[in-house]
C-alpha positions as CSV (number, residue, x, y, z in Angstrom):
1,X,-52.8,233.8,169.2
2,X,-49.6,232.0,169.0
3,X,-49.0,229.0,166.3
4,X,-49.7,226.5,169.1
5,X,-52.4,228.2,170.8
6,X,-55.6,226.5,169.9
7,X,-55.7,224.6,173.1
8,X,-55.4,227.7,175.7
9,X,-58.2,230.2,176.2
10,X,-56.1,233.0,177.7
11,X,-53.4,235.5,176.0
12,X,-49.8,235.2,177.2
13,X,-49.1,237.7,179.4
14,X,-46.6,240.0,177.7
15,X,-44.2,239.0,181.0
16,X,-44.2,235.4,180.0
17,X,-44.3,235.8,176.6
18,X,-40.9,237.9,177.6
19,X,-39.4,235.5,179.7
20,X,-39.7,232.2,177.2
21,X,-38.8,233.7,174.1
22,X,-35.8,233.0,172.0
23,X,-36.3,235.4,169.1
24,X,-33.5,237.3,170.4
25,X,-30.7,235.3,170.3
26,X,-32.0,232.5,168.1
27,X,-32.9,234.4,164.9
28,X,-29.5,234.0,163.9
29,X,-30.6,230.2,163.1
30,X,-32.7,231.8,160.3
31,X,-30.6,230.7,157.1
32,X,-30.6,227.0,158.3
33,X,-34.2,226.8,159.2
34,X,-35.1,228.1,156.0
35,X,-32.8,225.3,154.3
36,X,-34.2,223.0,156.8
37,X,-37.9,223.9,155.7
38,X,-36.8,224.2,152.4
39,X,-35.8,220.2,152.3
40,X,-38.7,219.6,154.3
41,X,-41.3,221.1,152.1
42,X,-39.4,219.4,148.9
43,X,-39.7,216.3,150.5
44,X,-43.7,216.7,151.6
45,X,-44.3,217.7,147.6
46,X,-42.1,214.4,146.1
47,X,-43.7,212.1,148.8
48,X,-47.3,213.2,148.1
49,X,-48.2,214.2,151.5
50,X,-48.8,217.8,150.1
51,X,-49.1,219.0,146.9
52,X,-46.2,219.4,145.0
53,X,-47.9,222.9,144.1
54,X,-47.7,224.0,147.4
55,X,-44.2,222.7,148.4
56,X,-43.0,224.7,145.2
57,X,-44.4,227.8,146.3
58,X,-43.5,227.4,150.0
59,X,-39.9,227.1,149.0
60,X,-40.0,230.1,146.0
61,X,-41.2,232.0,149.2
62,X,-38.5,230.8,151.9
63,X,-36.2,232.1,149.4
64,X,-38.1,235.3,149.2
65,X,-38.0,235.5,153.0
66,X,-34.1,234.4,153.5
67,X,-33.0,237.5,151.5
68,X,-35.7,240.1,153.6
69,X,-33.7,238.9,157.0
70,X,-30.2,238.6,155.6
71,X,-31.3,242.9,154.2
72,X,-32.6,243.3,157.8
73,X,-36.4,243.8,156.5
74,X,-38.1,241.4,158.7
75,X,-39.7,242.7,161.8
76,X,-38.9,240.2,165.0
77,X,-41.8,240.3,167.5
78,X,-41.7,238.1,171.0
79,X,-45.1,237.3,170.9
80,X,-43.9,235.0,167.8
81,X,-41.0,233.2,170.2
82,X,-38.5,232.0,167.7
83,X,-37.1,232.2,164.3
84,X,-39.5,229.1,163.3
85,X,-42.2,230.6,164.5
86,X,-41.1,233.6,162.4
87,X,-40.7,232.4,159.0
88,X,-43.8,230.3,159.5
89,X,-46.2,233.2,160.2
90,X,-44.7,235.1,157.5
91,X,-45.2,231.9,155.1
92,X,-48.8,231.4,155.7
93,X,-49.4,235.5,155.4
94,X,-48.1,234.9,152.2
95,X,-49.3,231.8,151.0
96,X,-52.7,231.5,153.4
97,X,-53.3,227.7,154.0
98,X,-50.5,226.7,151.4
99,X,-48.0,228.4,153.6
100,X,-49.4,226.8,156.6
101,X,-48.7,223.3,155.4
102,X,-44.6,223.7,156.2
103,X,-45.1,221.9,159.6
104,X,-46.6,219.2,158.3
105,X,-44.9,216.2,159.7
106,X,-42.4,217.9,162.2
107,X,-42.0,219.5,165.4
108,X,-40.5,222.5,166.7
109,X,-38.2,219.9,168.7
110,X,-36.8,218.0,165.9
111,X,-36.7,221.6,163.4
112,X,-34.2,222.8,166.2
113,X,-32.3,220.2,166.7
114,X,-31.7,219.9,163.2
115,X,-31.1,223.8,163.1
116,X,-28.3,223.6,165.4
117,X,-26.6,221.0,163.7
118,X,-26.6,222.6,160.3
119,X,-25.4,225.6,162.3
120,X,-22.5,224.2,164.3
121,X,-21.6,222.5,161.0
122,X,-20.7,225.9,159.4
123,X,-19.5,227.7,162.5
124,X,-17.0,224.6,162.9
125,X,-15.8,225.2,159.4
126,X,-15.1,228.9,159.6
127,X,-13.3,228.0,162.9
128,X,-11.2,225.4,161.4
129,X,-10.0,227.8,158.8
130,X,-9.5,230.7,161.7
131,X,-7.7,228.1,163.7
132,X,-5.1,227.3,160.8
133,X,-4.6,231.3,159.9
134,X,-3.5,231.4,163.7
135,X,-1.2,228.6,162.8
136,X,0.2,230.1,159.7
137,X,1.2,233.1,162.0
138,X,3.0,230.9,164.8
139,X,5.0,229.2,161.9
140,X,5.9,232.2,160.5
141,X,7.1,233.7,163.2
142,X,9.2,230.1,163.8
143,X,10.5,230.1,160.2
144,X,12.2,233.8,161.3
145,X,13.2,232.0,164.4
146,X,14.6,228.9,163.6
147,X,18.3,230.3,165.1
148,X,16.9,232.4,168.0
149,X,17.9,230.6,171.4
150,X,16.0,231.2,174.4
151,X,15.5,229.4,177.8
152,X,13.1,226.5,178.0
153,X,11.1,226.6,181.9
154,X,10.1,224.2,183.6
155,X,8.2,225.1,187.4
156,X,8.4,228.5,185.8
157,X,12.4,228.1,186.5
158,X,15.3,227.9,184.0
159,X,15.5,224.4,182.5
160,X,17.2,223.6,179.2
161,X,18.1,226.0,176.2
162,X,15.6,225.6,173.2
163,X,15.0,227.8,170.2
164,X,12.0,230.0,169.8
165,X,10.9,228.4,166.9
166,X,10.5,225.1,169.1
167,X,8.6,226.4,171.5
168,X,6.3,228.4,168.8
169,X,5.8,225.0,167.4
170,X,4.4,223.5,170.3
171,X,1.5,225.7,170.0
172,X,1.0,224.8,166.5
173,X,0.9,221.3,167.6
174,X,-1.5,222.3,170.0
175,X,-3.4,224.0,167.5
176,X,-3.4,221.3,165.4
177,X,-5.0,218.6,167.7
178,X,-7.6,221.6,168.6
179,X,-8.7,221.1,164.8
180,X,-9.0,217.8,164.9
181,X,-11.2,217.8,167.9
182,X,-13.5,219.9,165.6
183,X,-13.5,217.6,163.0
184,X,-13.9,214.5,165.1
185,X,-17.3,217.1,167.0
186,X,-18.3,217.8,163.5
187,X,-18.5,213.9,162.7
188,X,-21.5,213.9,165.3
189,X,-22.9,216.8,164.9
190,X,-23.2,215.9,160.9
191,X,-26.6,213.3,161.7
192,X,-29.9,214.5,160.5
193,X,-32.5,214.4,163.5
194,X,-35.6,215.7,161.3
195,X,-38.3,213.4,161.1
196,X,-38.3,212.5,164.8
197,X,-41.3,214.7,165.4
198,X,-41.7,215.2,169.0
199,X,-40.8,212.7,170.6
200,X,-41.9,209.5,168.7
201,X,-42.0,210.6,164.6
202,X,-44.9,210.7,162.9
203,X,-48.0,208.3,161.3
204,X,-47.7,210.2,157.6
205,X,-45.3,208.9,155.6
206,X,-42.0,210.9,155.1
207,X,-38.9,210.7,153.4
208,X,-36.3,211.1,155.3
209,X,-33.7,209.5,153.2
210,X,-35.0,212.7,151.0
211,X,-34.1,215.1,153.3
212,X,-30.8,213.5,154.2
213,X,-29.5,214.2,150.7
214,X,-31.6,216.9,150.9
215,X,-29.1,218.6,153.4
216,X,-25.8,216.9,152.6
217,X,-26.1,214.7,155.8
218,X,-24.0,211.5,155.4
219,X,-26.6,209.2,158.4
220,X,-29.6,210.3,160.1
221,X,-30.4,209.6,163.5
222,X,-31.8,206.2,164.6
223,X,-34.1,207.1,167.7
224,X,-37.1,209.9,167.5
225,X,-36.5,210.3,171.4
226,X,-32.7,210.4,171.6
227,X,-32.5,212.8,168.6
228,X,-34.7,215.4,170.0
229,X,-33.2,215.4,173.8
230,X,-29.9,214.6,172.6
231,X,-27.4,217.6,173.6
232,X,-24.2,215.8,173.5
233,X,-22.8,217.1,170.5
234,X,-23.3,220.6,171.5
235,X,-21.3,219.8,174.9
236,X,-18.7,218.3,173.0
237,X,-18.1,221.2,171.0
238,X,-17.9,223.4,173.7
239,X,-15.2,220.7,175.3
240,X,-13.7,221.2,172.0
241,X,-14.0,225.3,172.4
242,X,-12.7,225.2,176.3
243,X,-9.9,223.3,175.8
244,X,-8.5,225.6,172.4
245,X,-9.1,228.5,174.9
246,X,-7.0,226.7,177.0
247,X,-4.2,226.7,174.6
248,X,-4.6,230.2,174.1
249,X,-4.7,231.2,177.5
250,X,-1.2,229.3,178.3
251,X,-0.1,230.7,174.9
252,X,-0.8,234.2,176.2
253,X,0.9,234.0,179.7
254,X,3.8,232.7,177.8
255,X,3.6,236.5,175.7
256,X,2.6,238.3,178.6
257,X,5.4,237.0,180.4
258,X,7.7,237.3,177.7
259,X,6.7,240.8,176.8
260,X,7.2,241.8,180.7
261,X,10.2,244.0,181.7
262,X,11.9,241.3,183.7
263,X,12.0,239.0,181.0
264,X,12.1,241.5,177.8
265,X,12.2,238.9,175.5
266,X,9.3,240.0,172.9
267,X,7.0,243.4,172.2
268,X,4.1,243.6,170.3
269,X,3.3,246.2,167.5
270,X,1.2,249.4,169.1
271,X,-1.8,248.5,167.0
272,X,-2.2,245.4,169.2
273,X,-1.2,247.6,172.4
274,X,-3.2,249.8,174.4
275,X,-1.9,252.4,177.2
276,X,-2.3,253.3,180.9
277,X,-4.8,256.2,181.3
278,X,-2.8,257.0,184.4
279,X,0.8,256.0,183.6
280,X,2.0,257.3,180.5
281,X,4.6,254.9,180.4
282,X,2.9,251.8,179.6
283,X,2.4,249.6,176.7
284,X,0.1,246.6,177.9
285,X,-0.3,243.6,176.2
286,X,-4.3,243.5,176.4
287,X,-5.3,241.0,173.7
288,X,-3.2,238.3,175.1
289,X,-4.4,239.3,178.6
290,X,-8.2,239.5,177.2
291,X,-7.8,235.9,175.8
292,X,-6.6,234.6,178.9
293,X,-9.6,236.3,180.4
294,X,-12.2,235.2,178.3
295,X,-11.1,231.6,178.7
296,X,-13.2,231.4,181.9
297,X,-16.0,232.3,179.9
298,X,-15.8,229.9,177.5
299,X,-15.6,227.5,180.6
300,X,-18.6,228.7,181.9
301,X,-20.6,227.8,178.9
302,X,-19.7,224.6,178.7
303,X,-20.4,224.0,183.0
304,X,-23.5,226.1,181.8
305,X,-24.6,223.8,179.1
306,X,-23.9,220.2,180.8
307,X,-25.5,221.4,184.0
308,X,-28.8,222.5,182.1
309,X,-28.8,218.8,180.5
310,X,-27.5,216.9,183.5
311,X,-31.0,216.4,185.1
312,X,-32.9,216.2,182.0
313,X,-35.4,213.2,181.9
314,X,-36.4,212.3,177.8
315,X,-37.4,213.7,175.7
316,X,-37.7,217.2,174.8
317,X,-37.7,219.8,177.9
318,X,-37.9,224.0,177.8
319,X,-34.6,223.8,179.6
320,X,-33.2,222.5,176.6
321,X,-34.0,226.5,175.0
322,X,-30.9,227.4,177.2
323,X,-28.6,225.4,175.1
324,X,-28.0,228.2,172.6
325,X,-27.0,231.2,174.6
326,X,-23.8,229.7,175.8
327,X,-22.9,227.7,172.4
328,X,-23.6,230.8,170.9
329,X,-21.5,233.0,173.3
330,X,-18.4,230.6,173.0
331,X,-18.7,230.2,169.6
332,X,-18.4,234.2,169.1
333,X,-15.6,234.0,171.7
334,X,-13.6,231.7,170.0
335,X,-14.1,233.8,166.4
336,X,-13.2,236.9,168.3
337,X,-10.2,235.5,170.0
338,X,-8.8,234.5,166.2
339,X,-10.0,237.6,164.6
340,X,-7.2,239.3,166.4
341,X,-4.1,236.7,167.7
342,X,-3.1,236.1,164.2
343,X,-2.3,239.7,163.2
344,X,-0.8,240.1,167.0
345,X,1.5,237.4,166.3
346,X,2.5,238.7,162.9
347,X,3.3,242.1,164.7
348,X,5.9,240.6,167.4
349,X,8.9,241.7,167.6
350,X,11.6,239.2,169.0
351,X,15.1,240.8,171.3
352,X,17.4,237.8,170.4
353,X,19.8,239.2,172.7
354,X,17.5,239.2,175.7
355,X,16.9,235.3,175.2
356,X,19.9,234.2,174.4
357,X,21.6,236.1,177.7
358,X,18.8,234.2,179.5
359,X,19.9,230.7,178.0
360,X,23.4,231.5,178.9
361,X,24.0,230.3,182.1
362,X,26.2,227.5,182.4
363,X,23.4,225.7,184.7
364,X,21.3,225.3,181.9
365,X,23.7,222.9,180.3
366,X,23.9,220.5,183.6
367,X,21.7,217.7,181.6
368,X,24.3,218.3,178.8
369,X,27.3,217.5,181.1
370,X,25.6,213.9,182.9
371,X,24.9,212.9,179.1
372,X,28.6,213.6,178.3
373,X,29.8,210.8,181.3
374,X,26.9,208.6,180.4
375,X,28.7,208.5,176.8
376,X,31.7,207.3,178.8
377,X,30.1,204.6,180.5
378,X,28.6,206.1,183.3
379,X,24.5,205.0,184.4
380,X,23.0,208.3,184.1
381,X,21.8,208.1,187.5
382,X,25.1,208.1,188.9
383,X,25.9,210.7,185.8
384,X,22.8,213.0,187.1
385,X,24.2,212.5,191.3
386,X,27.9,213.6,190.1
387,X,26.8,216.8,188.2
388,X,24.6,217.5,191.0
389,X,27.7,217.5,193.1
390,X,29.6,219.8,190.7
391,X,26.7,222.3,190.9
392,X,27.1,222.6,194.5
393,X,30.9,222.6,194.6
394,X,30.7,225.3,192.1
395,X,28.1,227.3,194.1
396,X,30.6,226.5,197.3
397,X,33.2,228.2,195.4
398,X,30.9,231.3,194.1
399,X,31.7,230.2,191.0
400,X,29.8,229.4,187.9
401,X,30.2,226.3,186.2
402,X,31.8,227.6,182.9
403,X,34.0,228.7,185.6
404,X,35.4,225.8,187.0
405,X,39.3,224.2,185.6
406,X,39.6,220.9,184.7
407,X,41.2,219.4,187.9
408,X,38.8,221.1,189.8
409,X,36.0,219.1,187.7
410,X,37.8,216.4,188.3
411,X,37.8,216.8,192.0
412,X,34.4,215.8,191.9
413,X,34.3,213.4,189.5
414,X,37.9,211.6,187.7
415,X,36.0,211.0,184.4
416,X,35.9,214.6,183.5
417,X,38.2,216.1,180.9
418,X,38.7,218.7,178.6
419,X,36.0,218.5,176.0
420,X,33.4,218.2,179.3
421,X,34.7,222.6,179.7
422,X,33.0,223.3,176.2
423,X,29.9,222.3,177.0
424,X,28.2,225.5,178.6
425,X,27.5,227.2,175.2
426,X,23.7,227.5,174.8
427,X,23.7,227.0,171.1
428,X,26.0,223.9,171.1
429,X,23.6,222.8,173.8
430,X,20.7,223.4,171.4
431,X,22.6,221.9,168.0
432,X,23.8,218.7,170.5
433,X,20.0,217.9,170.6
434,X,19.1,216.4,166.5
435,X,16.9,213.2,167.4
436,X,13.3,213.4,166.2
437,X,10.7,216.1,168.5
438,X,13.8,217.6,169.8
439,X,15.0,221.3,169.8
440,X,17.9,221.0,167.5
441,X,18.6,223.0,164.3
442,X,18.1,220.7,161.9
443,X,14.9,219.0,164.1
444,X,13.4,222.3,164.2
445,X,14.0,223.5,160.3
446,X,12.5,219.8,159.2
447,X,9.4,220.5,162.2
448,X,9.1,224.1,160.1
449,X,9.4,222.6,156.6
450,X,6.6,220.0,157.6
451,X,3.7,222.7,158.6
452,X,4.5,225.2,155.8
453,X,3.8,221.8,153.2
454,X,0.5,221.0,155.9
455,X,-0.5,224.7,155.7
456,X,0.3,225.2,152.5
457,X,2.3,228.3,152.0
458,X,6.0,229.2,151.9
459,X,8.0,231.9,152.6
């Protein structure tokens, strides 16, 4: 008979028993519901509402148990549910009565939302640190390319010449505010919900202040119901989640794009490659092309997670079960994702040639030549209409701009002259650009300087 079953006459039937359990995906809570029942137990023993004999031995055993599961020696059976359910049974086989006295004073729906939390708490840490190697790579990369010039796109069209490292950068910044969405998720994730019972705490009285400390929890939560329904921290995470995957996925059309014959700008190391089983041609970028992939997916939990809580009336529901498949999937995603991109980046290989011959034409340096009449005087406006016109007299001419002579510049507009014909080199273009955010040289080398010192590593 299950833990709860004094009430019912009848057996589950093996069906349901296979349809609501959890033991499958959620025994990988079983570290923090031991440290969960651990405090708890402490806590029943100091406040006197169990003896502090059998609070002793109920932890001495959860230690027991925490190293058979973590050495794969504990059997997982659905009739038993969930990992609570699992390291209680094995308690009170252990300990008889004594053992049985761990659920004094809680609930299944305040032990798993406290579960979670010290989960997510940990998984956002490791992700933190993932999220910064994957930094550490970009910058790298940038620090080799702090002289590399390539075209800048805008509406996937030529726009302005930038340098490599610049646009690298942007995905660090990126990167960066993906962190601190983590850290701002972690803030509400880190509230201790134990104690809430059910729905409406409990008539014995506990310590929750205790188990606060207990777990390293700097507030606890201030309403039973709210902290047993409440979700929104796990939704916010996955926000958190979708919107680095995001990142990623722009990140990796940028590669894919980059790496692709017609722009032949990049190439990846063959370790991070795979082949055609038909062509034998090809070397496709698949990790990049997986991550963009696998951003959906990450998506889908998080529509998955806020649709299972949208109709949800308090307090505690069975729907609410559903909430760790998806947390759990994006989480393993997003760890995947970064187990990979960093050593990908590391292994990229950069044809300066290709991207500079792309940031070469004179078009590119349009913006370059308005700016150049605005510093005589003119309202950029009327700058931008007068350069537009030179664009098209060059084009009516077949001729590029770089091309044009002096009088015929002047043609269009009388303010030309001769300095205006040197503009059209991509790296004066770049070097012309030194205010604070911008892509020149010396903008770029400080931008590079600043995340090595925030990362903390140098070259």
């Amino acid at each position: 008979m299950a833990l709860w079953g004094g009430r019912f006459a009848e057996q589950t039937q093996r069906s349901v028993q296979d349809f609501t359990q959890s033991i499958s995906y959620d025994k990988r809570l079983y570290k923090h519901d031991i440290a969960g029942s651990m405090a708890h137990a402490a806590m029943l023993g100091a406040a006197g509402i169990i003896p502090k004999e059998s609070a002793d031995a109920i932890c001495r055993k959860l230690a027991v148990l925490k190293r058979r599961i973590a050495e794969g020696k504990m059997e997982f059976k659905v009739e038993l549910e969930d990992i609570h359910m699992h390291i209680e049974t094995a308690l009170t086989e252990a300990l008889g009565p004594e053992g049985a006295r761990v659920h004094t004073a809680r609930s299944r729906n305040d032990q798993i939302a406290l579960d979670i939390r010290l989960y997510l708490r940990d998984e956002i840490d490791d992700l933190t640190k993932e999220i910064r190697t994957l930094q550490t790579a970009l910058v790298k990369k940038a620090d080799e390319h702090k002289r590399t010039v390539m075209p800048g796109f805008t509406h996937m069209q030529h726009a302005q010449p930038v340098l490599l490292a610049h646009h690298l950068l942007a995905y660090v910044e990126m990167l960066a505010r993906d962190a601190e969405r983590l850290a701002d998720a972690r803030r509400r994730i880190n509230v201790m919900p134990l104690g809430s019972g059910a729905i409406a705490g409990t008539t014995l009285p506990i310590d929750r202040e205790f188990v606060r400390k207990r777990l390293k929890f700097p507030k606890m939560t201030r309403n039973s119901m709210d902290a047993v329904a409440d979700r929104d921290f796990a939704c916010e995470l996955l926000a958190a989640l979708s919107i680095f995957a995001m990142h990623i996925s722009r990140l990796s059309e940028d590669l894919i794009l980059w790496m692709s014959q017609e722009f032949s700008f990049i190439t990846f190391g063959d370790a991070f490659c795979t082949g055609s089983s038909l062509m034998p041609q090809k070397k496709n970028p698949d990790i990049a092309e997986l991550s963009r992939g696998k951003t959906g997916r990450i998506y889908g939990d998080l529509t998955a997670l806020l649709t299972i809580c949208k109709g949800l009336p308090l307090t505690y529901n069975r729907d609410l079960q559903e909430d760790k498949e998806p947390l759990f999937d994006a989480i393993d995603t997003v760890h995947a994702i970064l187990s990979v991109y960093p050593a990908m980046i590391d292994s990229m290989k950069v044809n300066k040639d290709a991207m500079l011959k792309a940031a070469s034409d004179p078009g590119l340096m349009a913006t370059d030549l308005a700016e150049a009449l605005v510093r005589k005087g003119v309202p950029f406006r009327f700058a931008h209409h007068k350069v537009g016109a030179l664009v098209k007299f060059a084009a009516d001419h077949n001729k590029l701009l770089n091309e044009l002579t002096l009088k015929e510049m002047k043609s269009v507009f009388p303010e030309a002259d001769a300095s205006m014909l040197k503009l059209f080199a991509p790296v004066h273009a770049v070097e012309g650009r030194d205010v604070f955010g911008a892509t020149g040289f010396k903008q770029v080398a400080s931008q590079v300087a600043f995340w090595k010192k925030e990362l903390r590593f140098s070259s």
